[in-house]
PQR file with spaces between the fields and no chain letter, atoms N, CA, C, O and H, PARSE charges and radii, in Angstrom:
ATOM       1  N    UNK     1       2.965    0.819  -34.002 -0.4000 1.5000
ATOM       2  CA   UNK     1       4.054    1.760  -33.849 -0.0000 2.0000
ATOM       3  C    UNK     1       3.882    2.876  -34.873  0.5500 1.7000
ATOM       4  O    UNK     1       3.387    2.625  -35.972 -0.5500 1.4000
ATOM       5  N    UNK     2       4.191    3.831  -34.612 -0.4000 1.5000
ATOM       6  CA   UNK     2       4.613    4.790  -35.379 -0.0000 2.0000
ATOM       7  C    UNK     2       4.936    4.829  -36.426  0.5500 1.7000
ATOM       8  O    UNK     2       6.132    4.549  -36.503 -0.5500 1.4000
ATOM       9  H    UNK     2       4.593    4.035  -33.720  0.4000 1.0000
ATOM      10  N    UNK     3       4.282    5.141  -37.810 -0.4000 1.5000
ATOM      11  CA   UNK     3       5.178    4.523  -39.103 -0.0000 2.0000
ATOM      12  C    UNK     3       6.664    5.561  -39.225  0.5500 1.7000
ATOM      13  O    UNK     3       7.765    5.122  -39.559 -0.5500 1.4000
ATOM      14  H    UNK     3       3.310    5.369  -37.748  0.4000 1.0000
ATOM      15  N    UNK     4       6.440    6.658  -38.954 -0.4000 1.5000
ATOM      16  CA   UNK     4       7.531    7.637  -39.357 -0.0000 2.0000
ATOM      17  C    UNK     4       8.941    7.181  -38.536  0.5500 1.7000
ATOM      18  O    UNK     4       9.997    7.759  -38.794 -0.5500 1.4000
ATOM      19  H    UNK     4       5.546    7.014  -38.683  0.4000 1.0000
ATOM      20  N    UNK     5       8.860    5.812  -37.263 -0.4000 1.5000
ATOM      21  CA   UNK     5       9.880    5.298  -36.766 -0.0000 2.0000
ATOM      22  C    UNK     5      10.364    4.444  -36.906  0.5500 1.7000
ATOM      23  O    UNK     5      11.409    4.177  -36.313 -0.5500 1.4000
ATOM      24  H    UNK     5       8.002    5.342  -37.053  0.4000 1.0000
ATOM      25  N    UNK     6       9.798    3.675  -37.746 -0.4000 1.5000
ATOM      26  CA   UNK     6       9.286    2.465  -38.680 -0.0000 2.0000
ATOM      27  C    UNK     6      10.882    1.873  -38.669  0.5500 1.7000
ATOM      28  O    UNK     6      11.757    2.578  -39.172 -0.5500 1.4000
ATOM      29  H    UNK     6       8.950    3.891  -38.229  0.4000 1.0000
ATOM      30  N    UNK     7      11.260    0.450  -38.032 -0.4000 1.5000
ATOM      31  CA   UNK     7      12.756    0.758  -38.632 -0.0000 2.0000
ATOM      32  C    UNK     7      13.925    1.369  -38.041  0.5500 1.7000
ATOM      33  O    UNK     7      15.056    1.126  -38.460 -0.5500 1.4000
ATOM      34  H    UNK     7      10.549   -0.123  -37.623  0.4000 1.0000
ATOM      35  N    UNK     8      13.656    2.265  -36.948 -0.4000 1.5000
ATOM      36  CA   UNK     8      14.269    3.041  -36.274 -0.0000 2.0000
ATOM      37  C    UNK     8      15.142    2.502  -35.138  0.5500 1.7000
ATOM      38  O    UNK     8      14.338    2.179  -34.263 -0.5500 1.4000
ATOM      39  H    UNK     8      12.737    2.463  -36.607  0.4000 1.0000
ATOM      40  N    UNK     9      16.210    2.278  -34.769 -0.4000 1.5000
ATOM      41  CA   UNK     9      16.946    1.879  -33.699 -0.0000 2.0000
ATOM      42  C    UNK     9      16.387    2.655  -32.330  0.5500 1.7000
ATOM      43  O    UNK     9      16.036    3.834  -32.373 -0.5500 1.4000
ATOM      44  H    UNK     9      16.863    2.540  -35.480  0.4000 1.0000
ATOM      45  N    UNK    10      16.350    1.949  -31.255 -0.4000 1.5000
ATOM      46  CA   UNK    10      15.652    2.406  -30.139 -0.0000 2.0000
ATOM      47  C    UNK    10      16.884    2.343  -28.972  0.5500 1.7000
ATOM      48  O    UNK    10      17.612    1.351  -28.921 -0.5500 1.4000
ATOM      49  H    UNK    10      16.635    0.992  -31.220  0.4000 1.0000
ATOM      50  N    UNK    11      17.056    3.476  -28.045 -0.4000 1.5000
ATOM      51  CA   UNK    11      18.378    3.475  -27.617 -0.0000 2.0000
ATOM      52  C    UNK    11      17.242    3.399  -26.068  0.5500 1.7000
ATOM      53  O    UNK    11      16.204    4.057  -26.134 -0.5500 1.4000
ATOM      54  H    UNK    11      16.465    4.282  -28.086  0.4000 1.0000
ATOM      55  N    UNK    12      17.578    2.448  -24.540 -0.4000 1.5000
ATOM      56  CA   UNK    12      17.239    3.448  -23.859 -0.0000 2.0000
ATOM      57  C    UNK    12      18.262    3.852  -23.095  0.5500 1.7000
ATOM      58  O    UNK    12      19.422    3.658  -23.459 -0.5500 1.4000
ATOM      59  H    UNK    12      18.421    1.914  -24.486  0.4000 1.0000
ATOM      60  N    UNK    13      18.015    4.353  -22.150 -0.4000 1.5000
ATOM      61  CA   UNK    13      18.198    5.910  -21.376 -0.0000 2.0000
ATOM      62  C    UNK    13      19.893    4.751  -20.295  0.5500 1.7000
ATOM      63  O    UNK    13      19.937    3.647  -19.753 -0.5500 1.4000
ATOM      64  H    UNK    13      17.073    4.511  -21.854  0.4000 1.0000
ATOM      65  N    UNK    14      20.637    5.575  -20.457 -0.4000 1.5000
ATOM      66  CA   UNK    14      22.071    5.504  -19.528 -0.0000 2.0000
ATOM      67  C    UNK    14      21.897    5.017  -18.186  0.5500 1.7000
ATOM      68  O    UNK    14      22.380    4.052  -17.595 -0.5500 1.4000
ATOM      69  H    UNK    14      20.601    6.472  -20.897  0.4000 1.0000
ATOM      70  N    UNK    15      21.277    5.711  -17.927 -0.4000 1.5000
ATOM      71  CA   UNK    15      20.462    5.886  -16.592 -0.0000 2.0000
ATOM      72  C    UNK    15      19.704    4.767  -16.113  0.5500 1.7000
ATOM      73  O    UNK    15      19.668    4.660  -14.887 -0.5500 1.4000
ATOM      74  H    UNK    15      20.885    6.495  -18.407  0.4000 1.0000
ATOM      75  N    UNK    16      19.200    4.062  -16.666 -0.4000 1.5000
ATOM      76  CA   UNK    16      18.071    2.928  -16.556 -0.0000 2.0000
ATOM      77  C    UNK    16      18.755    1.833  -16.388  0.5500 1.7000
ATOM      78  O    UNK    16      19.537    1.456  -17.261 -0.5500 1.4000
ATOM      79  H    UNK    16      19.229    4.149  -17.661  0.4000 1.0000
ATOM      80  N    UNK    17      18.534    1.029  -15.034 -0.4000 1.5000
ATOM      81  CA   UNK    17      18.964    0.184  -14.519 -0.0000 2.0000
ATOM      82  C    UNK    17      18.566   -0.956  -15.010  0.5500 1.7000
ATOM      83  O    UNK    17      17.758   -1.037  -15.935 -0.5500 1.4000
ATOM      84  H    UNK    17      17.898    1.336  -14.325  0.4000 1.0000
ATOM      85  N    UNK    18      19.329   -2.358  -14.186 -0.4000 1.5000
ATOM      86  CA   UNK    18      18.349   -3.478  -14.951 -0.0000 2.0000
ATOM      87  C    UNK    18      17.511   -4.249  -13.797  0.5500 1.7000
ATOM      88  O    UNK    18      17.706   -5.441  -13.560 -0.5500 1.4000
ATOM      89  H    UNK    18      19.986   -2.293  -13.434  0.4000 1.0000
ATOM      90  N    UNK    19      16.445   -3.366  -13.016 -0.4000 1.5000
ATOM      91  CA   UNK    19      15.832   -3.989  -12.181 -0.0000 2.0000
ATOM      92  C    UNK    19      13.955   -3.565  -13.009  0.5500 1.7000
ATOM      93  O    UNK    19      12.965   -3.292  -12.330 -0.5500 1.4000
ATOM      94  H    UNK    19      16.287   -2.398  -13.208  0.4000 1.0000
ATOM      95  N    UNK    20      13.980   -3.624  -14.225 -0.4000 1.5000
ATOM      96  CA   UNK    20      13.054   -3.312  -14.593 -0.0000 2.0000
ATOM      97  C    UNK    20      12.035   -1.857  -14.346  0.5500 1.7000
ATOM      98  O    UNK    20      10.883   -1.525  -14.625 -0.5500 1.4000
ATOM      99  H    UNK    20      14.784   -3.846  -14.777  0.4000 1.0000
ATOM     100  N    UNK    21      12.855   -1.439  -13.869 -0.4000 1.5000
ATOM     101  CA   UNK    21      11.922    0.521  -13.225 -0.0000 2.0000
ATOM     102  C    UNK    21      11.328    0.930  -14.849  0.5500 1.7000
ATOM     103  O    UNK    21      11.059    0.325  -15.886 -0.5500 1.4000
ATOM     104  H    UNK    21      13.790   -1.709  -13.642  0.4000 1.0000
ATOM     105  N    UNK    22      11.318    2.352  -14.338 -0.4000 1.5000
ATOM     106  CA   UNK    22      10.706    3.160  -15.524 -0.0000 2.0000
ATOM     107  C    UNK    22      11.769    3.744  -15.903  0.5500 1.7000
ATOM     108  O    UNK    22      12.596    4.297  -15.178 -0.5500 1.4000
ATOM     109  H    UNK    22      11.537    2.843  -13.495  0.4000 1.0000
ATOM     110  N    UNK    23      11.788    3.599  -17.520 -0.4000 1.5000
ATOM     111  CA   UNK    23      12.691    4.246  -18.620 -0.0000 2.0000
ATOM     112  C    UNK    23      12.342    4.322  -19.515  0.5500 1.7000
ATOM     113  O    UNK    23      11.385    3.731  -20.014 -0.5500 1.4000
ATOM     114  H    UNK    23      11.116    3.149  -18.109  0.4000 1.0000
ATOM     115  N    UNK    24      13.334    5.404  -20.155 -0.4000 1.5000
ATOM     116  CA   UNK    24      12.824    5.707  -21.541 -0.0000 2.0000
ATOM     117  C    UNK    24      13.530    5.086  -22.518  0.5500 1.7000
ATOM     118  O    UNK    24      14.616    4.528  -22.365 -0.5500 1.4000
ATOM     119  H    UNK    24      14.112    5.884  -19.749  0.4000 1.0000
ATOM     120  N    UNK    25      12.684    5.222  -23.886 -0.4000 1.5000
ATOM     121  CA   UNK    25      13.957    4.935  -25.033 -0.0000 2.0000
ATOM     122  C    UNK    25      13.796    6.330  -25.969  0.5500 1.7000
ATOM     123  O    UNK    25      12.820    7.076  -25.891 -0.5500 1.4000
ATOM     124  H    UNK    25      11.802    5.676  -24.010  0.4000 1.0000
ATOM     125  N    UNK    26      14.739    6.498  -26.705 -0.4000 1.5000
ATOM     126  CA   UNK    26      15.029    7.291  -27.836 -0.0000 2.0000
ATOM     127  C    UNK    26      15.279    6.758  -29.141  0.5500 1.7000
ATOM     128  O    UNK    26      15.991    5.762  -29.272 -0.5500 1.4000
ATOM     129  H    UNK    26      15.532    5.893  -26.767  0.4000 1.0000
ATOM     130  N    UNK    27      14.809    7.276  -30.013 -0.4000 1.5000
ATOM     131  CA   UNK    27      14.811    6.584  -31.528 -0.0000 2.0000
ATOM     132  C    UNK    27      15.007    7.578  -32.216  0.5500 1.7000
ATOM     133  O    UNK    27      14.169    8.417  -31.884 -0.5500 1.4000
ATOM     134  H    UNK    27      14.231    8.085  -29.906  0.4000 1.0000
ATOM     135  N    UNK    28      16.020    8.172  -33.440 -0.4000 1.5000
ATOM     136  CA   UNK    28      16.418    8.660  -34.150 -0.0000 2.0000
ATOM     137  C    UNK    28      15.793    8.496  -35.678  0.5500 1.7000
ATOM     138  O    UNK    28      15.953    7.417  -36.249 -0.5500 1.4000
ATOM     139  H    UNK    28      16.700    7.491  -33.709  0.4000 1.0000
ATOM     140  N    UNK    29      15.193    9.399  -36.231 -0.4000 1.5000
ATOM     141  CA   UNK    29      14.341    9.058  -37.328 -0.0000 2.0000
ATOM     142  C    UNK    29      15.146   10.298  -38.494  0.5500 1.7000
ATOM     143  O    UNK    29      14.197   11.034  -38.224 -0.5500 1.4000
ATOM     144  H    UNK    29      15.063   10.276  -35.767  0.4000 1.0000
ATOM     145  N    UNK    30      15.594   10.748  -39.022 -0.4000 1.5000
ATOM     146  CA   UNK    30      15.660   11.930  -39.778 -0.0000 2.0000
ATOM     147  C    UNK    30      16.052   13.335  -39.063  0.5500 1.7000
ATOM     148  O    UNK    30      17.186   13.686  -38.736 -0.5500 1.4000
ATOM     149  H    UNK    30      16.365   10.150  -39.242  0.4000 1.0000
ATOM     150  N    UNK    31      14.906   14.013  -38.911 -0.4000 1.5000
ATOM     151  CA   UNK    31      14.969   15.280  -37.904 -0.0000 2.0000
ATOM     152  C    UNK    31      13.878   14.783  -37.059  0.5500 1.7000
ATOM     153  O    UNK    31      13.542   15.832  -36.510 -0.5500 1.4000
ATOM     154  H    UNK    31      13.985   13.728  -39.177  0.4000 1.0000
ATOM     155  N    UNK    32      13.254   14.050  -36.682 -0.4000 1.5000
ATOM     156  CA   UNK    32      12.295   13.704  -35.612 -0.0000 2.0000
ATOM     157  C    UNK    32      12.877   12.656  -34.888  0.5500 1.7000
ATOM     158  O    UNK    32      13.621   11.820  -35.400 -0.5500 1.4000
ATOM     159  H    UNK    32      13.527   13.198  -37.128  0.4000 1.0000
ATOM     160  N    UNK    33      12.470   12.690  -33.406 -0.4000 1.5000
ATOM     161  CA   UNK    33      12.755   11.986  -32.732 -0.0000 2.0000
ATOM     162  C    UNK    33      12.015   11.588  -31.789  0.5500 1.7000
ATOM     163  O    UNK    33      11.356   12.432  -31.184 -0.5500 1.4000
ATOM     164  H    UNK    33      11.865   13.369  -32.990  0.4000 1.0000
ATOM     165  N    UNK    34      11.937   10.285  -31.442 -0.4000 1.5000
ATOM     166  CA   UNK    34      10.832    9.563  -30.785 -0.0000 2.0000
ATOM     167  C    UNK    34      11.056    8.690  -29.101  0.5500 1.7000
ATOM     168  O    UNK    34      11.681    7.673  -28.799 -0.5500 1.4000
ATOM     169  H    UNK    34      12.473    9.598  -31.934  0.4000 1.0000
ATOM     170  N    UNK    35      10.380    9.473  -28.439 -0.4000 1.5000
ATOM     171  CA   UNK    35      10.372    8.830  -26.841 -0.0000 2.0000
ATOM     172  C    UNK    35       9.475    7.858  -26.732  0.5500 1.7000
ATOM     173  O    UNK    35       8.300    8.010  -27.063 -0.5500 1.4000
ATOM     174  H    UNK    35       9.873   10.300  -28.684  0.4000 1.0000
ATOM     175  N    UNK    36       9.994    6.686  -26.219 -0.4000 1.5000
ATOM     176  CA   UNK    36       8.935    5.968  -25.317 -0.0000 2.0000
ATOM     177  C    UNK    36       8.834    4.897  -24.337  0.5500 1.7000
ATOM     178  O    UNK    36       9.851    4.216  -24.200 -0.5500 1.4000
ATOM     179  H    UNK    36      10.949    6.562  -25.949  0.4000 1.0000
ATOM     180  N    UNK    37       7.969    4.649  -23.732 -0.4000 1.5000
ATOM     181  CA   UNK    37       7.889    4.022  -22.747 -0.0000 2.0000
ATOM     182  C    UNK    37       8.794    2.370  -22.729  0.5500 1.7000
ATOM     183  O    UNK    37       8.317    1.389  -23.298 -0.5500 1.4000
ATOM     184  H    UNK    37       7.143    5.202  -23.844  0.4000 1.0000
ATOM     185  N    UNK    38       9.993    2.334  -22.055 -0.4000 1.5000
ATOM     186  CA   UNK    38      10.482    1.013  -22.234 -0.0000 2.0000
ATOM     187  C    UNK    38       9.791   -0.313  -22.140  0.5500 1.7000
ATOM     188  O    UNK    38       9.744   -1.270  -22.913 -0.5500 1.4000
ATOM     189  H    UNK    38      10.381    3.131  -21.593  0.4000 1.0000
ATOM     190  N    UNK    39       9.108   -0.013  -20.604 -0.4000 1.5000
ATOM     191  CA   UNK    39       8.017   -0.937  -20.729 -0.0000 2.0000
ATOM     192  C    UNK    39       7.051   -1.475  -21.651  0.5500 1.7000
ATOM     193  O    UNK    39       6.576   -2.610  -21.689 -0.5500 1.4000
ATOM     194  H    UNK    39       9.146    0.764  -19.976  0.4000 1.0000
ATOM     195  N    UNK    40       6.837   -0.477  -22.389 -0.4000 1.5000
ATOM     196  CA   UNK    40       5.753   -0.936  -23.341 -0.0000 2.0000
ATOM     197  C    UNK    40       5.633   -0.191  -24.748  0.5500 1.7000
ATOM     198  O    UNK    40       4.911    0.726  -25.138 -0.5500 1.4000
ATOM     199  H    UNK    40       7.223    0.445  -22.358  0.4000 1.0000
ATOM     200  N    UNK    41       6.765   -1.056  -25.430 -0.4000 1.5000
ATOM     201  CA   UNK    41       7.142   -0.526  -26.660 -0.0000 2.0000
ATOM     202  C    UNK    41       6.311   -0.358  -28.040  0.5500 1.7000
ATOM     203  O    UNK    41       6.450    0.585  -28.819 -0.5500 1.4000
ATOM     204  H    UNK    41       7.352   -1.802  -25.113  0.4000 1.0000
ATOM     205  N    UNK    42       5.434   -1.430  -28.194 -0.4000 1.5000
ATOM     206  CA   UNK    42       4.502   -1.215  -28.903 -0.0000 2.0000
ATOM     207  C    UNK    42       3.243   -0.359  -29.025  0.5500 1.7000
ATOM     208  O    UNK    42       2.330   -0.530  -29.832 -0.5500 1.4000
ATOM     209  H    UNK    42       5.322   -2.195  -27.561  0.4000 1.0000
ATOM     210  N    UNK    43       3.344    0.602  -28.081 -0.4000 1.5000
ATOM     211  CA   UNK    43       2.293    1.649  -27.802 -0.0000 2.0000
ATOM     212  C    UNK    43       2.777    2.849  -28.638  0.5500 1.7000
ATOM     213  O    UNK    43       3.949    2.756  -29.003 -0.5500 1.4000
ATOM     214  H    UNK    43       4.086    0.742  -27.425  0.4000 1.0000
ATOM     215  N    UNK    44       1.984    4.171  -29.085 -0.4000 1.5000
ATOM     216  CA   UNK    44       2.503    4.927  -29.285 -0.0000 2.0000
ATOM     217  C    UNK    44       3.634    5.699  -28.860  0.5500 1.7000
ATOM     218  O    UNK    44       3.668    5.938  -27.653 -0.5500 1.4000
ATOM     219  H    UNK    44       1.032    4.246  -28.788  0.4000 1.0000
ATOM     220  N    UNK    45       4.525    6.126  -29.533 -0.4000 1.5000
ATOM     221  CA   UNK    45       5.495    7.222  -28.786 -0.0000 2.0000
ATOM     222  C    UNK    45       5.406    8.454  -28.963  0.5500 1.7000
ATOM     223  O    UNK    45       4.571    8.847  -29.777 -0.5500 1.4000
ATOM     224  H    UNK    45       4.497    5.932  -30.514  0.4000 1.0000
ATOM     225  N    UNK    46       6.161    9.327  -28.319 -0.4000 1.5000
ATOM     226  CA   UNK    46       5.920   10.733  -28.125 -0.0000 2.0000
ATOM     227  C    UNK    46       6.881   11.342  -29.238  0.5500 1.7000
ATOM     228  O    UNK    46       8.075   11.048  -29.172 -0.5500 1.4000
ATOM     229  H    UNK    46       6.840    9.008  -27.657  0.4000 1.0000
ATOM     230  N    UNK    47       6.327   12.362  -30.490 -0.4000 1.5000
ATOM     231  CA   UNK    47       7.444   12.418  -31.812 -0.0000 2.0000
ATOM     232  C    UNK    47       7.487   13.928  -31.453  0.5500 1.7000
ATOM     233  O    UNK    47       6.534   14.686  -31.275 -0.5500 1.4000
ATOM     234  H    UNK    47       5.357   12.601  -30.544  0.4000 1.0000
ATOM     235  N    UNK    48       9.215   14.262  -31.369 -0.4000 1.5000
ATOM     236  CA   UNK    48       9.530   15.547  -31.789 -0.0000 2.0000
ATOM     237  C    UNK    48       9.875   16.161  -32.735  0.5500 1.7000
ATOM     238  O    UNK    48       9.520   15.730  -33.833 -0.5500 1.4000
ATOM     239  H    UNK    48       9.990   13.646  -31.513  0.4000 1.0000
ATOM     240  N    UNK    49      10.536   17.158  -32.680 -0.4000 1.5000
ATOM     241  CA   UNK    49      11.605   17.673  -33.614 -0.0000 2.0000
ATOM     242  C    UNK    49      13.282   17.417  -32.982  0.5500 1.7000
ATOM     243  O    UNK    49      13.484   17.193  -31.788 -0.5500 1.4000
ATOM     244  H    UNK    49      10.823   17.508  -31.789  0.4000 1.0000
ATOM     245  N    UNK    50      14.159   17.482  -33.797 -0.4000 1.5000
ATOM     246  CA   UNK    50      15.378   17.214  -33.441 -0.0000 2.0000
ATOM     247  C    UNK    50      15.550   18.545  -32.603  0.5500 1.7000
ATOM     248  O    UNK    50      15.964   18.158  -31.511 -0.5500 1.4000
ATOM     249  H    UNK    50      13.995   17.664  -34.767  0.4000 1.0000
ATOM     250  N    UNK    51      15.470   19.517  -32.585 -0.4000 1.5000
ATOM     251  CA   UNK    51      15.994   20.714  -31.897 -0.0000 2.0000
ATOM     252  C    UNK    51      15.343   20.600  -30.408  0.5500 1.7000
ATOM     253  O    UNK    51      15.959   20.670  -29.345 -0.5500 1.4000
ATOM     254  H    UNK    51      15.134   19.832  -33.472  0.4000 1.0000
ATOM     255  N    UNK    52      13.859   20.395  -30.605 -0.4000 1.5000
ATOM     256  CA   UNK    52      13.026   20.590  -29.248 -0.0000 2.0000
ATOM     257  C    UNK    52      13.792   19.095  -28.414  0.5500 1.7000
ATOM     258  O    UNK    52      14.282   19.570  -27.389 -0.5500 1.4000
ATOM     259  H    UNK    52      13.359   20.338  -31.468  0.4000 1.0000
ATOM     260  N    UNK    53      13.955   18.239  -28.423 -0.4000 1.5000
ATOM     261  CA   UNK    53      14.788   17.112  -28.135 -0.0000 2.0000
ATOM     262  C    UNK    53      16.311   17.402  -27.722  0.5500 1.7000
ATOM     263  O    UNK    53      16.728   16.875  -26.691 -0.5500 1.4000
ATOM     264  H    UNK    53      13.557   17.853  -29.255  0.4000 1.0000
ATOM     265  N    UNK    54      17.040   18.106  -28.381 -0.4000 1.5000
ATOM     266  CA   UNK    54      18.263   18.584  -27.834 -0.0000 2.0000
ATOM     267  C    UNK    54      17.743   19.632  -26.879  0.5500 1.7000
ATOM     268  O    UNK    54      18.506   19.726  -25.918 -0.5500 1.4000
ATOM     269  H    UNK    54      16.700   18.533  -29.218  0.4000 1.0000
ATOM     270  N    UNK    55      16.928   20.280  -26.822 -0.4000 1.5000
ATOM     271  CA   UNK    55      17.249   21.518  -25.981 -0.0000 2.0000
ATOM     272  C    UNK    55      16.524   20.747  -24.734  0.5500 1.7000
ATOM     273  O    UNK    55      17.206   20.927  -23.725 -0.5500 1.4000
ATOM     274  H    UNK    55      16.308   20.203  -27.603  0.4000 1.0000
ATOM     275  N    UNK    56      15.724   20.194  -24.549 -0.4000 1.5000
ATOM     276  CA   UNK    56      15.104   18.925  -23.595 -0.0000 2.0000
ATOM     277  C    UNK    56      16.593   18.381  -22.916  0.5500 1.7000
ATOM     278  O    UNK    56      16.896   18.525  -21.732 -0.5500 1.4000
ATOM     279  H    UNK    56      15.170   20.048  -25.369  0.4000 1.0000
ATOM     280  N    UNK    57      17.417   17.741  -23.933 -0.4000 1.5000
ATOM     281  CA   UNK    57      18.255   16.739  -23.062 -0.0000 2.0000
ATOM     282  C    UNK    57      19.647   18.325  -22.706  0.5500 1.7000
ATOM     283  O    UNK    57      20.361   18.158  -21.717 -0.5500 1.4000
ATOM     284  H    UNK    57      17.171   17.624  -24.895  0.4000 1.0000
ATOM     285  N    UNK    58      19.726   18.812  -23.011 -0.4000 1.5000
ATOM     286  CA   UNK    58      20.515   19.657  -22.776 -0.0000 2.0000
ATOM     287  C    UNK    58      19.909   20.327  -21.262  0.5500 1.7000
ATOM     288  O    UNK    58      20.746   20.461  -20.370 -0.5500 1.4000
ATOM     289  H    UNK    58      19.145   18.948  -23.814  0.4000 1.0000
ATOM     290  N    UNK    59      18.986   20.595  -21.076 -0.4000 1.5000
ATOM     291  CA   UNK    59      18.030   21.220  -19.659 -0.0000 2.0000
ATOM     292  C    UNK    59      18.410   20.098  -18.515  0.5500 1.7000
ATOM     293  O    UNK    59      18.862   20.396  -17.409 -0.5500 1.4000
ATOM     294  H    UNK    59      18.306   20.487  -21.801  0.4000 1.0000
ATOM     295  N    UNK    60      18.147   18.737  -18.973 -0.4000 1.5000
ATOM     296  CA   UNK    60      18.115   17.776  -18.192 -0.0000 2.0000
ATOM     297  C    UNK    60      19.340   17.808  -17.031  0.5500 1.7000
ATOM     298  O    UNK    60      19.529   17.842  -15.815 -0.5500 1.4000
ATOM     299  H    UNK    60      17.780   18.495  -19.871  0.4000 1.0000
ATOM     300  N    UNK    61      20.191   17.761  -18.645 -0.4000 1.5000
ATOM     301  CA   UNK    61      21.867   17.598  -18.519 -0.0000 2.0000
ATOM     302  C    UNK    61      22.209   18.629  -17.160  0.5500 1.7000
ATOM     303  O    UNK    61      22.885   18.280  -16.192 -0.5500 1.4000
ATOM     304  H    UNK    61      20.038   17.733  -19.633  0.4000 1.0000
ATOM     305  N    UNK    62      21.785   19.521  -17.281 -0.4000 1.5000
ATOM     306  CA   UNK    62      22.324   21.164  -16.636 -0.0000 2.0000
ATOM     307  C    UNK    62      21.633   21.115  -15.335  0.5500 1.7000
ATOM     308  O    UNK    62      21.590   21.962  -14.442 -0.5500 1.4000
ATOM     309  H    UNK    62      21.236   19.804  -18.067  0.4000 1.0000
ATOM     310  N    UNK    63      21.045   19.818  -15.424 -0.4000 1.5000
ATOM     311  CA   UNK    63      20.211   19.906  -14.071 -0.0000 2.0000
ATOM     312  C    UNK    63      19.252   21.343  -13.392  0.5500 1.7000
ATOM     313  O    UNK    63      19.358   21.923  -12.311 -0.5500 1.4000
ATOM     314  H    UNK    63      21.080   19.130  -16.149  0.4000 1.0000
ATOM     315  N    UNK    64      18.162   21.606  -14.769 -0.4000 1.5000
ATOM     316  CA   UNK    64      17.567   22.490  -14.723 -0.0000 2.0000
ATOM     317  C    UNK    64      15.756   21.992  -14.856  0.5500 1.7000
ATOM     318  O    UNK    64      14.687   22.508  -15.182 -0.5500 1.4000
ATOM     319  H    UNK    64      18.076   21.136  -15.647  0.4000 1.0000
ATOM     320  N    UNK    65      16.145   21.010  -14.496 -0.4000 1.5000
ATOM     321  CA   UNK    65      14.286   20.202  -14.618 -0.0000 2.0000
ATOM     322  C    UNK    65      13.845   20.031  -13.089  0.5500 1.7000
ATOM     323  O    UNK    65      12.630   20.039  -12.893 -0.5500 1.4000
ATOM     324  H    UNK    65      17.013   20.591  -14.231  0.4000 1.0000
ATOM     325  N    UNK    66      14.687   19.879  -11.982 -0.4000 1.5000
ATOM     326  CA   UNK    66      14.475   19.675  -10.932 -0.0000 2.0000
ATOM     327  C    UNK    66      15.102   18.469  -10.168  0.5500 1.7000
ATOM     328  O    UNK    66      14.832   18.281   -8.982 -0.5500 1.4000
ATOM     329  H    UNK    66      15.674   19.872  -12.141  0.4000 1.0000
């Protein structure tokens, strides 16, 4: 894992059912923030910045991703 998440509470996604599909999780580190694969948590995750991450879930939100 990631050391900079090291520790980090892993939230996933609202959205994500419990029939095992694909979801994400979110992890809160400082100002970085970390996506990853629910399925397979011990793999690397994807690290942002706190801003690029809000403006991501904010797009989502607005239903501007598709």
């Amino acid at each position: 894992m990631d050391s900079i998440l090291k520790g980090a509470t892993w939230r996933k996604s609202s959205r994500s059912g419990n029939s095992g599909g694909s979801c994400v999780e979110l992890a809160c580190a400082g100002e970085v923030r970390g996506i990853r694969d629910s399925k397979n948590p011990t793999a690397s995750a994807l690290i942002l910045n706190r801003q690029d991450v809000d403006r991501f879930l904010a797009a989502v939100k607005a239903g501007k991703l598709g």
